[in-house]
N, CA, C and O of each residue as an XYZ file, in Angstrom:
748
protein
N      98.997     58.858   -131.290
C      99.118     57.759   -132.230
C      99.767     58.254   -133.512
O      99.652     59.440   -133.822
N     100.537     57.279   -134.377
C     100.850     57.724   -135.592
C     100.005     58.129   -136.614
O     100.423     58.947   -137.433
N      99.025     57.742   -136.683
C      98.069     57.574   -137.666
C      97.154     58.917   -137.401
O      96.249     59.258   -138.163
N      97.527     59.631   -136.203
C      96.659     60.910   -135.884
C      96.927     61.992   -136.890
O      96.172     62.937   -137.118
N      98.134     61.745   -137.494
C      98.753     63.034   -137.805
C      98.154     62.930   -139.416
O      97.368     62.107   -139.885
N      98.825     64.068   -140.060
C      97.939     64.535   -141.742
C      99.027     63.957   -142.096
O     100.096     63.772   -141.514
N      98.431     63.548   -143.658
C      99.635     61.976   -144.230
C     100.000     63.058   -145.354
O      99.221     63.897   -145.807
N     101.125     62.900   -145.654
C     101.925     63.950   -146.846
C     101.536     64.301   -147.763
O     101.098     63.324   -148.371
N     101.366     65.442   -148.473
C     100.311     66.114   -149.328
C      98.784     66.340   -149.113
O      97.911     66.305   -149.980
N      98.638     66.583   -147.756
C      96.607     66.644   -147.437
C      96.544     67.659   -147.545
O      95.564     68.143   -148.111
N      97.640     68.512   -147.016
C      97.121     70.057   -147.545
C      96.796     70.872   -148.495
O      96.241     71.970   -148.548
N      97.474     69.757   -149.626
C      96.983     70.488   -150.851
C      95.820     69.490   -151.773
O      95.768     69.209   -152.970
N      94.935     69.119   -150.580
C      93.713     68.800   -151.203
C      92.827     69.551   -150.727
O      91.683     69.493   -151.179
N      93.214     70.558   -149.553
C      92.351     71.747   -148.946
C      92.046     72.286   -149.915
O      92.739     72.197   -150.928
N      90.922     72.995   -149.866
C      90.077     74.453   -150.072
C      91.701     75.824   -150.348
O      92.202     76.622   -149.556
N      91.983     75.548   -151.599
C      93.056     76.972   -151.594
C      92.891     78.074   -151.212
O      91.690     78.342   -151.194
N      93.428     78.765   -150.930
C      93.387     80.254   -149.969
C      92.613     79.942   -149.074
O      92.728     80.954   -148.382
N      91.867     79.283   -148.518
C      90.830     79.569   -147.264
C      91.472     80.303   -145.698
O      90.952     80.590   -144.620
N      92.597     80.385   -146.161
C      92.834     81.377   -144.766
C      93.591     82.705   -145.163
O      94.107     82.932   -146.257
N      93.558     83.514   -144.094
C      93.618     84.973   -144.756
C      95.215     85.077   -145.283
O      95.605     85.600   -146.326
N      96.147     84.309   -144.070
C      97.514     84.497   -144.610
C      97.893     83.906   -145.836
O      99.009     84.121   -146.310
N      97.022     83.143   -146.417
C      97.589     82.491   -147.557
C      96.802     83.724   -148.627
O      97.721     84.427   -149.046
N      96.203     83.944   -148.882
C      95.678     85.488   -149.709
C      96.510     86.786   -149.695
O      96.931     87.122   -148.588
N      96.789     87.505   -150.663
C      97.552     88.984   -150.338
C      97.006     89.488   -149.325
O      95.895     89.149   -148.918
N      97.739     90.367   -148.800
C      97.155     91.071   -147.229
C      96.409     92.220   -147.748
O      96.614     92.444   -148.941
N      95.465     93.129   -147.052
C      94.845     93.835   -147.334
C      95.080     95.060   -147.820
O      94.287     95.817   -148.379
N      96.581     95.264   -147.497
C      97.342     96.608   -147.433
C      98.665     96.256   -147.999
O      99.008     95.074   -147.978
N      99.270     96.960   -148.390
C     100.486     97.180   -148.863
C     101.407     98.206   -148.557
O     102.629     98.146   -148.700
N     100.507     99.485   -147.975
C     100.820     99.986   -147.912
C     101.301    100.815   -146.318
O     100.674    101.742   -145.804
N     102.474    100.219   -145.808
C     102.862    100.411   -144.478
C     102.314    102.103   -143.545
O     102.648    102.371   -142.390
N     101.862    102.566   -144.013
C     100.960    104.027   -143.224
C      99.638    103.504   -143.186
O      98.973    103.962   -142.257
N      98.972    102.562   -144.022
C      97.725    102.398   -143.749
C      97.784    101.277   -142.484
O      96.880    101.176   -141.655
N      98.789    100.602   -142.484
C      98.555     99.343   -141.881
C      98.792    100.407   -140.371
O      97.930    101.033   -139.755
N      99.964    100.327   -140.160
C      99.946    101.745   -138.912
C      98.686    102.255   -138.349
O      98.509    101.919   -137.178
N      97.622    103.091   -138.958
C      96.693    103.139   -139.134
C      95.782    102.214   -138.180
O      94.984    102.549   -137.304
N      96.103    101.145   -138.564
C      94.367    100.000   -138.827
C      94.778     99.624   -136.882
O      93.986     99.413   -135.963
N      96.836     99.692   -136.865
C      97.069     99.387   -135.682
C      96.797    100.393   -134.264
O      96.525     99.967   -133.141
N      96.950    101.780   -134.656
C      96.615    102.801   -134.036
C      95.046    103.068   -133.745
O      94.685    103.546   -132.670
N      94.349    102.805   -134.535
C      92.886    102.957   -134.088
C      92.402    101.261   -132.719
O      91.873    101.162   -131.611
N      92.857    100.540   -133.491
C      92.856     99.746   -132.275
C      93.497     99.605   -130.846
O      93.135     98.921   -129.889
N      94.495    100.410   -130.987
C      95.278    100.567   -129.995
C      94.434    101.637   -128.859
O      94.671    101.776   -127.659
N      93.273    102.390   -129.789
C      93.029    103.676   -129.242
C      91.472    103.354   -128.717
O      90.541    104.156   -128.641
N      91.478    102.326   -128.472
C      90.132    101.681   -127.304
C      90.937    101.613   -126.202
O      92.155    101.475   -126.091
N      89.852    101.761   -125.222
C      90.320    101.819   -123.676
C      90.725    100.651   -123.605
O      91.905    100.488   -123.292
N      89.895     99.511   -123.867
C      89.789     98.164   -123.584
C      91.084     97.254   -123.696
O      91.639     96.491   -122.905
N      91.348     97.662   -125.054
C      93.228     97.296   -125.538
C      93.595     97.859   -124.706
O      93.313     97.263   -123.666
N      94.317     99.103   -124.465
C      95.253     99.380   -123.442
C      95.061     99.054   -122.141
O      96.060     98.794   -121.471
N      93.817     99.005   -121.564
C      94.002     98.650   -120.782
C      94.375     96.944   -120.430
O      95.275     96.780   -119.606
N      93.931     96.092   -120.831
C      94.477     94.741   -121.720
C      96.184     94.956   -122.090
O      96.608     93.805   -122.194
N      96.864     95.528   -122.233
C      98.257     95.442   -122.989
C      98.609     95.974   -121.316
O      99.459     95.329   -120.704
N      97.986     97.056   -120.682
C      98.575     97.024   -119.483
C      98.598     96.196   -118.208
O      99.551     96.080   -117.438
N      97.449     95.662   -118.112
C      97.347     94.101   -117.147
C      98.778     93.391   -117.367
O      99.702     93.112   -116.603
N      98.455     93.147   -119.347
C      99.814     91.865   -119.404
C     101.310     92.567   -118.759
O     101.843     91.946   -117.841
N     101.939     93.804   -119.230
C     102.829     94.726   -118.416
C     102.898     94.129   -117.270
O     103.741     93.243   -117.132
N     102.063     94.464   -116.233
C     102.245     94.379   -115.008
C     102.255     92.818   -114.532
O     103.096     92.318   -113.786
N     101.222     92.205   -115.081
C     102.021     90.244   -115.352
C     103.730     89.896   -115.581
O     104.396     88.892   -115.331
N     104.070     91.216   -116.169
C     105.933     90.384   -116.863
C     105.491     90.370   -118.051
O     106.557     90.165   -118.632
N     104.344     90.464   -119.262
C     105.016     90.876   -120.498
C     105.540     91.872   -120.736
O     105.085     92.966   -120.404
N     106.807     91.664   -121.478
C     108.018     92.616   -122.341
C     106.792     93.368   -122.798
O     105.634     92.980   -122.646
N     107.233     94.645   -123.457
C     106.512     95.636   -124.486
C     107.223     94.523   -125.905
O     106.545     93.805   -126.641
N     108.225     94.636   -125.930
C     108.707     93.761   -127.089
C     108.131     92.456   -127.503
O     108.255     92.121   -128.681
N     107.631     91.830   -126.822
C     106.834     90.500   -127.078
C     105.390     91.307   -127.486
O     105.106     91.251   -128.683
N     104.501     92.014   -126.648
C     103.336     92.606   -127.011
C     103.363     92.837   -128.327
O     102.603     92.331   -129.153
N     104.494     93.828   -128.600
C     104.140     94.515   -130.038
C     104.775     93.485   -130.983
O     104.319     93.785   -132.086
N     105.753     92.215   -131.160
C     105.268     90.938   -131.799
C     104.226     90.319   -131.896
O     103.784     90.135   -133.030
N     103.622     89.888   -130.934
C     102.549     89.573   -130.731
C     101.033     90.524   -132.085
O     100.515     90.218   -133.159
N     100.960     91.369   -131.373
C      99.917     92.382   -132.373
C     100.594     92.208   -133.863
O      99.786     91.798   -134.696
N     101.769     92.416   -134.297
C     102.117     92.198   -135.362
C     102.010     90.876   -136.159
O     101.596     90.810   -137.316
N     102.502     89.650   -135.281
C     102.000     88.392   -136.115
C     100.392     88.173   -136.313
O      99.947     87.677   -137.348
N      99.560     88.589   -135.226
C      98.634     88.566   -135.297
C      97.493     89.221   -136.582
O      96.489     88.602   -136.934
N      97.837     90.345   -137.055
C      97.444     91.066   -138.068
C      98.583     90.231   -139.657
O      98.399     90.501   -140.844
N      99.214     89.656   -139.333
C      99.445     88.825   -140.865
C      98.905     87.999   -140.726
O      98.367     87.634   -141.771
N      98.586     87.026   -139.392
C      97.451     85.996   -139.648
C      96.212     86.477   -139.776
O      95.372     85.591   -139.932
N      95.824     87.516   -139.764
C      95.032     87.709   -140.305
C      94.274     88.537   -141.388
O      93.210     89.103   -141.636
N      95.836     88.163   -141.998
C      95.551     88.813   -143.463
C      96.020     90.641   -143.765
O      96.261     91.207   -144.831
N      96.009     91.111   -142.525
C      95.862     92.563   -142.820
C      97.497     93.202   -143.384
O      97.664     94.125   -144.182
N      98.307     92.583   -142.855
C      99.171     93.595   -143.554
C     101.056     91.845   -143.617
O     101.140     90.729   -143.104
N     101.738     92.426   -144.241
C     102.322     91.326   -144.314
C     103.819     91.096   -143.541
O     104.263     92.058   -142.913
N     104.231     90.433   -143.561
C     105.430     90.458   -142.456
C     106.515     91.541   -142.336
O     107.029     92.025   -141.327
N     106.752     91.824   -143.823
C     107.623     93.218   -143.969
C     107.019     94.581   -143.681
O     107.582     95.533   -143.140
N     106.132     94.530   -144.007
C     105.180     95.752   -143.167
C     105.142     96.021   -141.515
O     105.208     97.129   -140.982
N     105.002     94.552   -140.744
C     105.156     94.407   -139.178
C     106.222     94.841   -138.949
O     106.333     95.779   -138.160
N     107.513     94.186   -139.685
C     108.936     94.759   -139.323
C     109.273     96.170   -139.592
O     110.235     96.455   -138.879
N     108.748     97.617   -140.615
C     108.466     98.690   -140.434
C     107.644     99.293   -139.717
O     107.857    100.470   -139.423
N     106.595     98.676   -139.302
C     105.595     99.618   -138.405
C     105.996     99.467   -136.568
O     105.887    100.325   -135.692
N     106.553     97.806   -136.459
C     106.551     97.844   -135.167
C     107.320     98.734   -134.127
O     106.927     98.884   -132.970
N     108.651     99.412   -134.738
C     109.141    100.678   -133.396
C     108.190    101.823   -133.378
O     108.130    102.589   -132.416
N     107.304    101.963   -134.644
C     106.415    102.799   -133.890
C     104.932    102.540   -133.304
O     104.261    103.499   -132.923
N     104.418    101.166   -133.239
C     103.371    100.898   -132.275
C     104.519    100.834   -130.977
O     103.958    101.065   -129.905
N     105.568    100.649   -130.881
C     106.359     99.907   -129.528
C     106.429    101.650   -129.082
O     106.234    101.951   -127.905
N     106.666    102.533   -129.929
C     106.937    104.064   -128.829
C     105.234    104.627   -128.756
O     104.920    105.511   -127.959
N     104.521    104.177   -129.414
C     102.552    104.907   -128.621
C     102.709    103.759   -127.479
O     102.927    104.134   -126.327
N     102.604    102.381   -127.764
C     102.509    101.726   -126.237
C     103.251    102.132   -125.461
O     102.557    102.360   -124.471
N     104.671    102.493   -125.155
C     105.460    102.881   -124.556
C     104.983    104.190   -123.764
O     105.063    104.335   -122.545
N     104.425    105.199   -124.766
C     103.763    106.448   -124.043
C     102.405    106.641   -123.252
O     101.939    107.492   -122.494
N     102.076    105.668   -123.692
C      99.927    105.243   -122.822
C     100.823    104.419   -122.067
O     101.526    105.360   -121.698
N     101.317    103.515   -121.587
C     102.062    103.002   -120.472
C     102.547    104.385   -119.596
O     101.932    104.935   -118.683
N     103.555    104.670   -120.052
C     103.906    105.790   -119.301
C     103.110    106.860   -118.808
O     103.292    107.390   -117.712
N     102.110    107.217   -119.731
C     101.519    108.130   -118.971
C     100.369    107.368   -118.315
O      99.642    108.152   -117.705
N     100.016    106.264   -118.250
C      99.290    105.599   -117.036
C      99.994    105.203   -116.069
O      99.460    104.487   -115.223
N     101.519    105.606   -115.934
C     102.326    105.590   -115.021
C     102.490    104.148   -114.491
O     102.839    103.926   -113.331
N     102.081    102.663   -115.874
C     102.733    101.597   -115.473
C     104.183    101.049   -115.763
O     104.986    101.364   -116.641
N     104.257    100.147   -114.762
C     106.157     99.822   -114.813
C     105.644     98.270   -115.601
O     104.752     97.438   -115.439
N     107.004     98.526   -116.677
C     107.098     98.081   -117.799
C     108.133     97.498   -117.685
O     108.916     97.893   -116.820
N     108.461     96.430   -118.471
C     109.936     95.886   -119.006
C     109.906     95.905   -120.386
O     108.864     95.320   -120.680
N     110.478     96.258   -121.415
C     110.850     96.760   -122.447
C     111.117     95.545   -123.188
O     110.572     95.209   -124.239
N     111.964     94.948   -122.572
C     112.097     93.449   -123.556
C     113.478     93.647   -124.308
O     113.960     92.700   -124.930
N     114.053     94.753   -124.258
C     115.696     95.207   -124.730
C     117.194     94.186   -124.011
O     117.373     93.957   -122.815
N     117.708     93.925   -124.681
C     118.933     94.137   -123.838
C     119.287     94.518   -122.216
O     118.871     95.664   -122.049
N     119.686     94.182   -121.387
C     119.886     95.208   -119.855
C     121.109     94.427   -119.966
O     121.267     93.234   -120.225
N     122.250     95.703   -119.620
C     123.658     95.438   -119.107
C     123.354     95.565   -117.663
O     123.830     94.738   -116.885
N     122.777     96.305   -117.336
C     122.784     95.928   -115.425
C     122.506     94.738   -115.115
O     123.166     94.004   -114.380
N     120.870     94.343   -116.020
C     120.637     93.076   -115.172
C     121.562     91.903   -115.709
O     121.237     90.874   -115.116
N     122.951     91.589   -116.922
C     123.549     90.568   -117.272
C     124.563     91.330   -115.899
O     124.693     90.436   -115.063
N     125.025     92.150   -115.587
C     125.722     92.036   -114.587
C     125.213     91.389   -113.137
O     125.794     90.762   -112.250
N     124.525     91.621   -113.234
C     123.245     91.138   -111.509
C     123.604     89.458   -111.817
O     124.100     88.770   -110.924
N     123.331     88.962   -113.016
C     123.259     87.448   -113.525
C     124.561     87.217   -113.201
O     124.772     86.310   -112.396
N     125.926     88.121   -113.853
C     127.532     87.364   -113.542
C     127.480     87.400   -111.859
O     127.503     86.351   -111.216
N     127.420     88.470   -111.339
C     127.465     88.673   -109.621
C     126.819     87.599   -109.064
O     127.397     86.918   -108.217
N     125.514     87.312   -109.481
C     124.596     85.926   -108.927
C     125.304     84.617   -109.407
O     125.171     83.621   -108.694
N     126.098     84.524   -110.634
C     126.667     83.457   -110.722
C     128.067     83.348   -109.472
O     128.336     82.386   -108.753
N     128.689     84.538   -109.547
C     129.967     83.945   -108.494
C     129.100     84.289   -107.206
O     128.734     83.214   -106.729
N     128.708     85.164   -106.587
C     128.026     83.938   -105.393
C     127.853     82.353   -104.683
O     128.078     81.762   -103.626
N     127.314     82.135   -105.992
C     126.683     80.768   -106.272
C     128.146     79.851   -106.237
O     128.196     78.771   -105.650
N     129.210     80.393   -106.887
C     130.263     79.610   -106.645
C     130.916     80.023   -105.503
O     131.516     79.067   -105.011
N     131.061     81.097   -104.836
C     132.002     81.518   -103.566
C     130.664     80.515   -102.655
O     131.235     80.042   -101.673
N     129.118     80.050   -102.658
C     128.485     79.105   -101.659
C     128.852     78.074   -101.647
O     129.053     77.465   -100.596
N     129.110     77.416   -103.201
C     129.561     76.085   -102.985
C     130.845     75.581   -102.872
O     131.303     74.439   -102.847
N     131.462     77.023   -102.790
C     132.987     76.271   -102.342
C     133.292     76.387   -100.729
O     134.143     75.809   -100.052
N     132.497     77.144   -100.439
C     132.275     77.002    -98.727
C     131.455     75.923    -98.358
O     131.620     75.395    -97.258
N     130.508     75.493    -99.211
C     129.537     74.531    -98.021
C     130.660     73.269    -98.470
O     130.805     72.381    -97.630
N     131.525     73.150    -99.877
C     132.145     71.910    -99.652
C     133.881     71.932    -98.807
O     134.804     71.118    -98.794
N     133.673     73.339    -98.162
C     135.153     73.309    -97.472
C     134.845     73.321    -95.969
O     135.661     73.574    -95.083
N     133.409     72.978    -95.791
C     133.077     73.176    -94.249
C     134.358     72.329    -93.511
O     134.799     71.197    -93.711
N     134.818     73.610    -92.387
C     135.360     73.280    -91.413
C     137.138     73.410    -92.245
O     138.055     73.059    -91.502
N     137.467     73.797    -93.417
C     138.909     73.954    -93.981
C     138.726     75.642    -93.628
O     137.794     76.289    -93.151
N     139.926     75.960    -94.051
C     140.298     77.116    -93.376
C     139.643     77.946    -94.393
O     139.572     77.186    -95.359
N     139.065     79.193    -94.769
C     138.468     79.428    -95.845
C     139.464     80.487    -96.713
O     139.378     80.903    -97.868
N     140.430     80.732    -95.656
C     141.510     81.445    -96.317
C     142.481     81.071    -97.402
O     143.251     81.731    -98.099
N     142.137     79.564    -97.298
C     143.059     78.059    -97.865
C     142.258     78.184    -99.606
O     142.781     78.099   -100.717
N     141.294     78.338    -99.330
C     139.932     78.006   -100.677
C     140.362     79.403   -101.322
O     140.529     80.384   -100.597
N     140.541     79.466   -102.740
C     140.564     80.208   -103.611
C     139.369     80.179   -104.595
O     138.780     79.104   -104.707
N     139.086     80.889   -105.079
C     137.710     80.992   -106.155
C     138.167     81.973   -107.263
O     138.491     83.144   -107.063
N     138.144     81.145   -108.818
C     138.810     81.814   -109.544
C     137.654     82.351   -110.689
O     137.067     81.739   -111.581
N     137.596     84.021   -110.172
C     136.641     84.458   -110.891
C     136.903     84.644   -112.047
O     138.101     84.772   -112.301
N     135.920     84.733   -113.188
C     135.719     84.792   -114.597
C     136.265     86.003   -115.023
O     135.958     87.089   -114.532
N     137.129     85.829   -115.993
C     138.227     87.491   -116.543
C     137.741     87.097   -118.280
O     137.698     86.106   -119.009
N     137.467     88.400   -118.339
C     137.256     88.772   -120.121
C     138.749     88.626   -120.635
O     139.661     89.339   -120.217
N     138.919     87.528   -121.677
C     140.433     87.446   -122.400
C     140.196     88.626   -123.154
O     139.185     89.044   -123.718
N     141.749     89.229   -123.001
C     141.864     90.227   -124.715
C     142.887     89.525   -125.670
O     143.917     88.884   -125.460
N     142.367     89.806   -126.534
C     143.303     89.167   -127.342
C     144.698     89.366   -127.693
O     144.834     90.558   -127.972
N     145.669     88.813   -127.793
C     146.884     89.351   -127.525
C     147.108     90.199   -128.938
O     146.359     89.985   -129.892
N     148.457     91.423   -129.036
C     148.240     92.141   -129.940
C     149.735     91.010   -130.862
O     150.406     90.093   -130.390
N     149.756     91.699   -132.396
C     150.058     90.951   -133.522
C     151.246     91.379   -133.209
O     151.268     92.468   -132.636
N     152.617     90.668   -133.481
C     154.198     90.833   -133.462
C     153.875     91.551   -134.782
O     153.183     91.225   -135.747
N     154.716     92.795   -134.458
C     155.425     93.483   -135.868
C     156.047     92.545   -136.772
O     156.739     91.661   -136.268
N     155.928     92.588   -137.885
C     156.770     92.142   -139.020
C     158.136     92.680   -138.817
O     158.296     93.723   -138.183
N     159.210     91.968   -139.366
C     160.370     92.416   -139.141
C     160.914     92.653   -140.545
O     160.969     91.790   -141.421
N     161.147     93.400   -140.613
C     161.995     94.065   -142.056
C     162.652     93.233   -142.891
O     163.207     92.510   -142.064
N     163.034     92.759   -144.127
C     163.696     91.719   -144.265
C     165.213     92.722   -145.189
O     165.249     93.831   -145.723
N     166.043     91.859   -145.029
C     167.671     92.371   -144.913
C     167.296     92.365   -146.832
O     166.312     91.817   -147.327
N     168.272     93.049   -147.535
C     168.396     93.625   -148.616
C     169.313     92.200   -149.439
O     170.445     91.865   -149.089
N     168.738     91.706   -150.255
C     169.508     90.475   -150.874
C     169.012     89.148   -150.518
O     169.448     88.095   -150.985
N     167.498     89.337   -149.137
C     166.993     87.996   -149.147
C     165.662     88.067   -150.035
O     164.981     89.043   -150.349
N     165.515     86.665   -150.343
C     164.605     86.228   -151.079
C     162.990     86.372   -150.554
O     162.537     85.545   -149.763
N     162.410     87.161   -150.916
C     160.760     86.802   -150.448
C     160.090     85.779   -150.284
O     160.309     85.036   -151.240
N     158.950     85.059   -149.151
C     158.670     83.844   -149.160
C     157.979     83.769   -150.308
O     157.625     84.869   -150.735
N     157.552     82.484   -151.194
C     156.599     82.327   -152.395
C     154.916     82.374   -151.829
O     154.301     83.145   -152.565
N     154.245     81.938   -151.032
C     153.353     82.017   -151.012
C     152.658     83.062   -149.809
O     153.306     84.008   -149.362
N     151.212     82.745   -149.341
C     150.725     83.124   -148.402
C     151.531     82.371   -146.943
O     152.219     82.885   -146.061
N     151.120     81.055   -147.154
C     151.787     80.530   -145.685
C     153.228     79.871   -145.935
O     153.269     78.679   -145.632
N     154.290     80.364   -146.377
C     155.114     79.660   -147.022
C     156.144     80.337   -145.997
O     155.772     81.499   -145.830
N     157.251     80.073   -145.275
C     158.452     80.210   -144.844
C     159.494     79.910   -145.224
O     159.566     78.825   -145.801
N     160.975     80.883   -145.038
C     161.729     79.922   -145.612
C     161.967     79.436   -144.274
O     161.430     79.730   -143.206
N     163.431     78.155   -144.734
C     163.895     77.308   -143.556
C     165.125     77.919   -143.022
O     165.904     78.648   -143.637
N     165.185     77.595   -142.010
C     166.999     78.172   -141.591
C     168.038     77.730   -142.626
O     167.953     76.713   -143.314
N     168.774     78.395   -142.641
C     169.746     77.596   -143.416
C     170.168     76.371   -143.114
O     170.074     75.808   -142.023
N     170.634     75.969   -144.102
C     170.985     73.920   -143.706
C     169.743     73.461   -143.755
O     169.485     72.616   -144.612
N     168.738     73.902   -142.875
C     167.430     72.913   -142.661
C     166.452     72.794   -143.831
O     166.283     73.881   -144.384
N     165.871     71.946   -144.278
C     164.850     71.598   -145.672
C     165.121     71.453   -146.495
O     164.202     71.271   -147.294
N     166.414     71.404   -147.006
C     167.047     71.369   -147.914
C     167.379     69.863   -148.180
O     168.329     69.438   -147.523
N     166.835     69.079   -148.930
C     167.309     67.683   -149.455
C     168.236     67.692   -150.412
O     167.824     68.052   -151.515
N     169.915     67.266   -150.287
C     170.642     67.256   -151.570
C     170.823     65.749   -152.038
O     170.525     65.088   -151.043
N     171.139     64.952   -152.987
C     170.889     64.033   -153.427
C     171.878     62.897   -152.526
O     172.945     63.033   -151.927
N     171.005     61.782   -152.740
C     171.880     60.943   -151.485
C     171.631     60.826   -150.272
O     172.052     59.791   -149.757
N     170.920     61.754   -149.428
C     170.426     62.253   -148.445
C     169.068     61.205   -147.847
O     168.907     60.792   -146.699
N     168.317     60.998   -148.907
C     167.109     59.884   -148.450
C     167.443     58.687   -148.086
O     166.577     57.878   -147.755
């Protein structure tokens, strides 16, 4: 319903600060916050918890977002702090993963697997140009795979002859001779 929703300005008839992110965070200081994340990290219970989700299909990269937004909502350390501390909670998870010898996805970039994705895309087109040429010759059917353009390279400038005039501006040319030239009478 319309009427469910909070009508403009209710929030600032709340209780100020009542939640932790709206208060300074506890720390400021990015080694302590590290810290507060490493001792928690260093229960069995968490890792083993961060490794279940692993083996589900969470990224390490989502995890260690995850732990990071989580500790500014709740006050402990503040967003610029998450963005310094997190490559190094992401390389201790990375190493208690590894040495519990679970398989991980990282959550990075993969050039193999965007190649696996282009290869799976022309497939997908070399199937449907066969199931719609059933019974044409298939030698007849062409399939025009996807080519990276380069960009073509810039024509040299050409020297200009000794006694001509320079153009006036940035995009300014002159005209051939005879051409652009209005002499009176002419309109």
């Amino acid at each position: 319903m319309l009427t469910d929703r909070p009508i403009p300005g209710q929030s600032l008839t709340d209780t100020p600060k009542k939640y932790a992110y709206e208060r300074p965070p506890e720390t400021a200081n990015p080694l302590v916050a590290l810290d507060k994340h490493l001792e928690l990290l260093e229960e069995p219970d968490t890792i083993e918890g961060i490794a279940a989700a692993m083996e589900e299909g969470l990224s390490l990269v989502a995890c260690v977002e995850a732990m990071c937004r989580s500790a500014v909502a709740e006050g402990i350390h503040s967003i610029d702090i998450s963005m310094n501390i997190a490559p190094h909670i992401h390389e201790f998870i990375r190493g208690e993963l590894d040495f519990l010898g679970v398989d991980y996805d990282e959550g990075f970039f993969d050039e193999e697997a965007t190649e696996r994705d282009r290869n799976s895309r022309i497939g997908a087109a070399v199937r449907r140009r066969v199931e719609n040429s059933r019974g044409d010759n298939l030698e007849e059917t062409r399939l025009e795979l996807p080519t990276e353009e380069t960009p073509e390279p810039m024509p040299e400038s050409v020297p200009m002859e000794e006694g001509e005039a320079k153009p006036a501006g940035l995009m300014s040319r002159t005209p051939p001779e005879g051409e652009g030239i209005i002499e009176e009478g002419q309109v």
